[in-house]
MARVOKOL-515399 format. One record per residue (C-alpha): residue number from 1; residue in three letters; x, y, z. Coordinates in nm, 3 decimals, padded with zeros to 5 digits, always signed. Layout:
REM MARVOKOL-515399
fifi: NUM lumfi: ALA u: X v: Y w: Z
...
END
This chain:
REM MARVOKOL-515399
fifi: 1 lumfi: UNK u: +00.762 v: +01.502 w: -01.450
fifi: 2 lumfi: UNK u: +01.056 v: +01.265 w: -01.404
fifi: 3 lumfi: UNK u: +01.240 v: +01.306 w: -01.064
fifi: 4 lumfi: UNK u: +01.489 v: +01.000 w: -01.143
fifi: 5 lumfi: UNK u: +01.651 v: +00.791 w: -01.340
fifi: 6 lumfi: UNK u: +01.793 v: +00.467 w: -01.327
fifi: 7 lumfi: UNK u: +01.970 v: +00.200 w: -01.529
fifi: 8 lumfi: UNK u: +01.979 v: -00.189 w: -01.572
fifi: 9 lumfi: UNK u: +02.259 v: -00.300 w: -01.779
fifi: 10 lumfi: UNK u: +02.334 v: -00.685 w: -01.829
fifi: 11 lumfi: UNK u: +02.595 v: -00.838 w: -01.951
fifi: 12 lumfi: UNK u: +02.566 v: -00.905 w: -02.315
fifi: 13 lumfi: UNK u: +02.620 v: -01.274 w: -02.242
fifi: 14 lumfi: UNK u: +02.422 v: -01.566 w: -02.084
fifi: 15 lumfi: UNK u: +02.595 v: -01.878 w: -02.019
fifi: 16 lumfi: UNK u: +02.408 v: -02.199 w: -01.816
fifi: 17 lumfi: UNK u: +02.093 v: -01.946 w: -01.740
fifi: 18 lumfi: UNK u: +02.360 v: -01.706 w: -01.491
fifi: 19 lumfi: UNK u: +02.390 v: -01.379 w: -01.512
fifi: 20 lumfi: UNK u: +02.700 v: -01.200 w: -01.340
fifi: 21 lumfi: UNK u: +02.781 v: -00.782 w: -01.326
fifi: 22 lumfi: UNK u: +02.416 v: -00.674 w: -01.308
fifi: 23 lumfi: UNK u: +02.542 v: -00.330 w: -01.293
fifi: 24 lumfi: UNK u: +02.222 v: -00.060 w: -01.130
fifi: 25 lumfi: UNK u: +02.286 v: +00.340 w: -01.193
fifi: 26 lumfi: UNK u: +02.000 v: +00.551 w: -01.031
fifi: 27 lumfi: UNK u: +01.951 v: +00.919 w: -01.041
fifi: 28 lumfi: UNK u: +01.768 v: +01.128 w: -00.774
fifi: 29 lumfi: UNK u: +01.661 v: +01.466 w: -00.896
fifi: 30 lumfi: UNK u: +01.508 v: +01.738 w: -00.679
fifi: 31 lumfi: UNK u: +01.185 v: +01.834 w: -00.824
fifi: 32 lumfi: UNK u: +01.380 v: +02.194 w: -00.812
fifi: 33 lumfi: UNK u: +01.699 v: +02.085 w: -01.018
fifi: 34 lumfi: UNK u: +01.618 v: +01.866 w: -01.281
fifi: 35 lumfi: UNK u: +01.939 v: +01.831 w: -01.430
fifi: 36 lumfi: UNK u: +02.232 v: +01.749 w: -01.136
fifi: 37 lumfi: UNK u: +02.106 v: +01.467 w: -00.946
fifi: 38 lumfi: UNK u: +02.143 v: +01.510 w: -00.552
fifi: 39 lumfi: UNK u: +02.210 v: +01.151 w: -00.517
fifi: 40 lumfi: UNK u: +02.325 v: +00.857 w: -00.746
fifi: 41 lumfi: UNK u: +02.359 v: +00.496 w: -00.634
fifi: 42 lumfi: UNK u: +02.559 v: +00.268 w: -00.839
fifi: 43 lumfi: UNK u: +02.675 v: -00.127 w: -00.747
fifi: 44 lumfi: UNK u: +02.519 v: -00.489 w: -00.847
fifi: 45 lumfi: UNK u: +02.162 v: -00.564 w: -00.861
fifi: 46 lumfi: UNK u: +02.242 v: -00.926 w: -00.650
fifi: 47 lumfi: UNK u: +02.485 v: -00.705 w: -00.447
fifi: 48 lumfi: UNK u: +02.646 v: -00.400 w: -00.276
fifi: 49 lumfi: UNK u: +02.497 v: -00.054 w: -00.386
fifi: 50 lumfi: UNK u: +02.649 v: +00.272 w: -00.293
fifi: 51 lumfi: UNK u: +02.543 v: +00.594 w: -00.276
fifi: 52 lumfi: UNK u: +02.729 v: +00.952 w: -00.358
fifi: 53 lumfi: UNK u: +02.588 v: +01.260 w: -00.221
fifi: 54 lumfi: UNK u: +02.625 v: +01.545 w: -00.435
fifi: 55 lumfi: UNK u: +02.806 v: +01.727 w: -00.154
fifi: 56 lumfi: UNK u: +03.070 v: +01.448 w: -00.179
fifi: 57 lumfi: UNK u: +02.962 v: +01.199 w: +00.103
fifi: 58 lumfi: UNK u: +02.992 v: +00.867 w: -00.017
fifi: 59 lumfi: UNK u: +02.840 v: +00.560 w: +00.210
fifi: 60 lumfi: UNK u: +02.668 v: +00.263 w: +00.158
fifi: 61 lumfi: UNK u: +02.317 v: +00.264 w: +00.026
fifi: 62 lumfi: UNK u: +02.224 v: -00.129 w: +00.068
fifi: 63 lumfi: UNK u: +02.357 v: -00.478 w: +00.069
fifi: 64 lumfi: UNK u: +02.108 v: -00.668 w: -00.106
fifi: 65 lumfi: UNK u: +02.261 v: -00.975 w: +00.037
fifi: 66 lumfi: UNK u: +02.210 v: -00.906 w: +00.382
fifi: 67 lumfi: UNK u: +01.832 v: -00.800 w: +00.337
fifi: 68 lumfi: UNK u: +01.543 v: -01.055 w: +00.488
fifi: 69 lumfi: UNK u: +01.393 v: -01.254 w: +00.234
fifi: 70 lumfi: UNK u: +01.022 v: -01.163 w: +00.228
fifi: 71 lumfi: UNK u: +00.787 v: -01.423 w: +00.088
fifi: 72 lumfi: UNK u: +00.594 v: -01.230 w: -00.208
fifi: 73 lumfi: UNK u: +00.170 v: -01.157 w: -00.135
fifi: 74 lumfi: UNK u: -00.036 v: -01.157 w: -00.462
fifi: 75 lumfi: UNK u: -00.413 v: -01.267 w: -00.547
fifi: 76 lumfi: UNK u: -00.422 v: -01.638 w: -00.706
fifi: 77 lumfi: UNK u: -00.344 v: -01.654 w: -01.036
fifi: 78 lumfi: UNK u: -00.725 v: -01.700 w: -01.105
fifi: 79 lumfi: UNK u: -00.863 v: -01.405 w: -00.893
fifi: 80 lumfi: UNK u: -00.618 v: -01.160 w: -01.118
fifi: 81 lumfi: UNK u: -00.747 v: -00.952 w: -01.386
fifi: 82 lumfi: UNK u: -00.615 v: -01.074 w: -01.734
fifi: 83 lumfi: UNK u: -00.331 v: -00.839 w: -01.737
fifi: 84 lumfi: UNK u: -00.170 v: -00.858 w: -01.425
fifi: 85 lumfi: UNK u: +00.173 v: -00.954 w: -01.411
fifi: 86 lumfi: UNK u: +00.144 v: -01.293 w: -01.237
fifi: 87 lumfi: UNK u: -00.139 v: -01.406 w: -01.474
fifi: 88 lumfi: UNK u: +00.034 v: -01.287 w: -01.752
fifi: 89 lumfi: UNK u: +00.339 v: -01.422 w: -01.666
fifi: 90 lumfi: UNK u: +00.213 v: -01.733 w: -01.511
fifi: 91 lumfi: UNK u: +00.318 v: -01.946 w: -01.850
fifi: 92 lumfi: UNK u: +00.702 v: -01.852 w: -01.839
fifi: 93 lumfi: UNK u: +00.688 v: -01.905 w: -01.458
fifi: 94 lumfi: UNK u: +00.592 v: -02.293 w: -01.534
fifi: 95 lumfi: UNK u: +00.835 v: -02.343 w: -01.814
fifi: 96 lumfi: UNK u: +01.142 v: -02.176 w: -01.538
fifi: 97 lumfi: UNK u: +01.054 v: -02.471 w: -01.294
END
């Protein structure tokens, strides 16, 4: 059963490793009414997302900007399974640095 929906749509461009308009579209469905969402949020991933009610109300959903910076928890890398993200990802996460 799928309840929502959401979308992630870069730019088609990269330029010095930046991306700019990260554009997010998510779609809240009531398990009842599959097919008009009863709330969407739209805005920028590194940014302001709003919400729109489907009665109309419009209002701010979050400001990713203004949210606390949490430090991440995970297992060490060696204590992870061999197809957990971190392990799995470990590689790329050297060559970024």
């Amino acid at each position: 059963m799928e309840f929502s929906h959401y979308d992630f749509n870069p730019p088609a461009r990269l330029i010095l490793f930046c991306w700019w308009d990260l554009k997010v579209l998510a779609q809240v469905f009531s398990p009842d009414d599959k097919k008009k969402p009863f709330l969407t949020v739209e805005g920028e991933w590194n940014g302001l997302m709003t919400g729109k009610w489907a009665d109309g109300r419009t209002e701010k959903f979050v400001d990713v900007k203004r949210l606390d910076i949490t430090k991440k928890r995970a297992r060490r890398v060696a204590d992870q399974e061999m197809y957990e993200s971190r392990r799995m990802w470990k590689d790329v996460t050297v060559g970024l640095k």
